[in-house]
C-alpha positions as CSV (number, residue, x, y, z in Angstrom):
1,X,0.0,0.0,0.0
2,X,1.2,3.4,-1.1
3,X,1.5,5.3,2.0
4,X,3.2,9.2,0.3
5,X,1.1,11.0,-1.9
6,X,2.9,14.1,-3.8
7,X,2.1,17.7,-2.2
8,X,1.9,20.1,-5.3
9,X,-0.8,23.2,-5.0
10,X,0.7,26.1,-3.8
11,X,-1.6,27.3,-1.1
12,X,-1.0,23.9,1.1
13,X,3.2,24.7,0.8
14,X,2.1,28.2,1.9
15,X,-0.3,26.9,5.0
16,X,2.9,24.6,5.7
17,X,5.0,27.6,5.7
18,X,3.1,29.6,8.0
19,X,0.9,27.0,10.2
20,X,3.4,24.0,10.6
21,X,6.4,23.2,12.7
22,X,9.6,23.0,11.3
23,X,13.0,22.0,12.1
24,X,16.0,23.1,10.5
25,X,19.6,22.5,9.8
26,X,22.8,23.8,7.0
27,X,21.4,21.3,4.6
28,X,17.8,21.1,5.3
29,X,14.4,22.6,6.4
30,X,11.4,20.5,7.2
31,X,7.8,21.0,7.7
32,X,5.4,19.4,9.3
33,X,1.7,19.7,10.0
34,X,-1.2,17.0,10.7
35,X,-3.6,16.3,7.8
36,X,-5.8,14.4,9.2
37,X,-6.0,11.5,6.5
38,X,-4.5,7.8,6.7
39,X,-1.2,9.0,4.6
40,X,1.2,11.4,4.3
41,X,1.9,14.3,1.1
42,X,5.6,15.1,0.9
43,X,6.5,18.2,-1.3
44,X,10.1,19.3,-2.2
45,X,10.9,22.7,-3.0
46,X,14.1,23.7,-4.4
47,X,15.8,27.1,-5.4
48,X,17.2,28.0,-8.3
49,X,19.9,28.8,-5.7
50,X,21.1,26.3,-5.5
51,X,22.7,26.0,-8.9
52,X,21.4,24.7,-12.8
53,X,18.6,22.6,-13.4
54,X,21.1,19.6,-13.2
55,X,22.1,20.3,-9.6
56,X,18.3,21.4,-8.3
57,X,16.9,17.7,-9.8
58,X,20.2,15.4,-8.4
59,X,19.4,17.0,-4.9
60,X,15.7,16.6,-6.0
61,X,16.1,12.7,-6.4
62,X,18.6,12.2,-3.6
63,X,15.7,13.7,-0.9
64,X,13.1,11.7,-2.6
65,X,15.2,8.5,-1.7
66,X,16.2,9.2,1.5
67,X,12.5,9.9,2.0
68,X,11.5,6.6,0.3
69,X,13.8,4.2,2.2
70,X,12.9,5.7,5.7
71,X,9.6,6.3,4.9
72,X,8.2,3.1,7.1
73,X,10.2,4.7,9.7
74,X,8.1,7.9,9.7
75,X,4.0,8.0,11.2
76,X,1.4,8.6,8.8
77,X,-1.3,11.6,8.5
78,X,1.7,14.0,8.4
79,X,2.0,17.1,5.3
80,X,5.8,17.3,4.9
81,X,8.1,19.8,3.4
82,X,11.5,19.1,2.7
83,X,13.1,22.4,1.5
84,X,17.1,22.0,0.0
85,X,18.8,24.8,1.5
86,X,21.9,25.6,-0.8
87,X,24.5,23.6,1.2
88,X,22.8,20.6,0.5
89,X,23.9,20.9,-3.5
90,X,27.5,19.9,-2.3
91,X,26.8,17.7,0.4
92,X,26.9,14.1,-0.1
93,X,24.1,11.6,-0.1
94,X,25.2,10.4,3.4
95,X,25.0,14.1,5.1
96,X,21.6,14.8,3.8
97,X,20.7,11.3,4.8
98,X,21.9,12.1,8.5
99,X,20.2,15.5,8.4
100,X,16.5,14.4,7.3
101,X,16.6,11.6,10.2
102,X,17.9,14.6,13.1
103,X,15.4,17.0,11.6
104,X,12.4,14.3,11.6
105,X,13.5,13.1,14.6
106,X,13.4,16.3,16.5
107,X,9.7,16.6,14.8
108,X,8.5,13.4,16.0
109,X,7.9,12.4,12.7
110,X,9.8,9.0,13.4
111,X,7.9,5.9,15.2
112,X,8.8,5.3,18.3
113,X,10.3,2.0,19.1
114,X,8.2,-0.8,20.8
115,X,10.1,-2.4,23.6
116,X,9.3,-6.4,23.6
């Protein structure tokens, strides 16, 4: 089951902005708000600061998979924003990797652990 559905109108990155908590760090800036629904909606945004269209879509993709391989880590009903700020261009896959899992875990985005 597909549990990530893509964020794109403007107005719900704008309520984000203004209505969510975020967390951030050199390489990144997340927010996050409840939605109220049994998934979450992840949306990217990207500056042209951070370089050509080359750069902007390899640290597109690189978020996106961090995102997809921790994303059974993360609790559902969420709206997340991932924003690139412009050190992550010419950080490596690793140091973004480390940066979304502080920043989500400082948002309680991640599940916690069930002790057996």
């Amino acid at each position: 089951m597909k549990i990530t559905v893509s964020l794109k109108e403007n107005h719900l990155f704008r309520r984000l902005y203004s209505k969510g908590k975020s967390a951030v760090d050199g390489n990144l800036a997340i927010y996050v708000r409840p939605n109220g629904r049994q998934m979450n909606r992840l949306g990217f945004t990207v500056s042209t600061k951070l370089g050509h269209a080359v750069v902007r879509n390899r640290t597109r993709r690189r978020l996106r998979e961090i995102y997809r391989l921790h994303e059974h880590e993360l609790v559902c009903g969420r709206d997340i924003v991932v924003v690139a700020r412009v050190r992550s261009a010419h950080s490596s896959y690793h140091q973004l990797e480390r940066s979304f899992l502080r920043l989500s875990e400082k948002l309680g985005l991640l599940k916690k652990e069930e002790k057996a």
